[in-house]
Every structure is written in C-alpha cells, then in structure tokens.
N, C-alpha and C positions, 0 to 999 in steps of 0.2 A: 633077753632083756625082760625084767618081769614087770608086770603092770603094776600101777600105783594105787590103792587101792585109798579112794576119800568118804572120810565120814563126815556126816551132821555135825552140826555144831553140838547139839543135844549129847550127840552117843560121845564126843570127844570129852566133854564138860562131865558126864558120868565115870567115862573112866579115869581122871583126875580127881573127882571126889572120892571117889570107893580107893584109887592107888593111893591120895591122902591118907585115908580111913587106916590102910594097912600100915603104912607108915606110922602114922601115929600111934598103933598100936603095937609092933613093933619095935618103939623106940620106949614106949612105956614100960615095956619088960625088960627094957635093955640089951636085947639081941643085937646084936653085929648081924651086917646083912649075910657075913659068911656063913653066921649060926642059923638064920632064918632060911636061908639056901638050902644047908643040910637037911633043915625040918621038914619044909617043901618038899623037896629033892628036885631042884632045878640048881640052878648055877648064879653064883651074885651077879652075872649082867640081867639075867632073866629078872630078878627081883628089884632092882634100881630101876628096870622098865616098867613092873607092874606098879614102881610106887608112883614113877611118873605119867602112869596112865597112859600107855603106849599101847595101843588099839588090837597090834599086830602080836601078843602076848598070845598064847592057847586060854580058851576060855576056864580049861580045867584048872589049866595052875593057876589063873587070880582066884576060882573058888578052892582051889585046895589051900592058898593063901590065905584067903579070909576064914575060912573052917579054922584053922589052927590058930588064929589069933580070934575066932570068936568073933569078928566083925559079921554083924547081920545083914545077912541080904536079902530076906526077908522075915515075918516074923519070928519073933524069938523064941514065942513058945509052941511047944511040938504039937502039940495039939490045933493049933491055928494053922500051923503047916499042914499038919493033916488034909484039916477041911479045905482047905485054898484050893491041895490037891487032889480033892474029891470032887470039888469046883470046876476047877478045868479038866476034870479028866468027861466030868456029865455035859459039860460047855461042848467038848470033843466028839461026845460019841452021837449029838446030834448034830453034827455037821458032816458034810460030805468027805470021806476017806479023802479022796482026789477034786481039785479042783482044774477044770479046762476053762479053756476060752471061749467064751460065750462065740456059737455059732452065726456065722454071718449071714443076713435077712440079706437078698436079693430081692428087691422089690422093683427092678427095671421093665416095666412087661411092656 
C-alpha cells in the first residue's frame, strides 16, 4: 500500500499555474499533446498530468516541459540566472554542510 503523499495549498496552486503556463504554451504552437510527449520524451498521460498540475509528476520532466516551450521559471535572461546562482551558491557556502539537531540541555541538577 503506498503512502499518500499531501501538499500545501501553496505548492498545489503552483503547480496548476506553471502546468497552465505549459499548457497554454503548448496549445499556442499548436502541438498535440502526442507531439509535445515526443519532444519531452515522456508519454501523453505524463503531460495531461503536468498540465494539470499533478504534484506526483518527476520534477525534471515539468522543467524539461517548460525548457522546451520556453515558459520561465525563473528569470529570463542568462545573465540574471547567472547571478541568482552565484547568489545562492555564496548564501550556501556560508552555512553549515550538515545540519543536526540542536543538543538537548539537561538542566535537572
């Protein structure tokens, strides 16, 4: 029996805008979902779910989705991508590799 896995309201509402986004983008060029399948290389049930915004989707095929139809997931120009990710890579390297759980204070004496 496999778990059911629930998301936020927020992450559900994200991936119905952005599986819109494809869609609409998609239907703009006039592809058949079977044609946008082949582009992808996933299968039209796969693609009818990312337009639906079905959570349970691999992350890479809705960005390999949105790469090929050009829909931005973040900013547009490569340059601003750049820095973003010079951004968090300098965010990264001053925080700790690993995070634990703060040790517990015994203070019963």
């Amino acid at each position: 029996m496999s778990k059911v896995r629930r998301y936020s309201p927020v992450a559900r509402e994200v991936a119905r805008l952005l599986g819109g986004r494809i869609s609409a983008a998609r239907r703009e060029r006039r592809w058949t979902v079977q044609q946008f399948a082949e582009r992808v290389g996933v299968t039209p049930p796969t693609i009818r779910k990312i337009e639906r915004g079905d959570l349970g989707v691999a992350v890479g095929s809705v960005f390999e989705a949105a790469s090929i139809l050009g829909v931005p997931l973040f900013a547009a120009d490569p340059s601003r991508r750049a820095l973003d990710a010079r951004h968090v890579d300098d965010q990264l390297a001053l925080l700790p590799q690993r995070v634990r759980r703060p040790a517990r204070v015994r203070n019963d004496f």
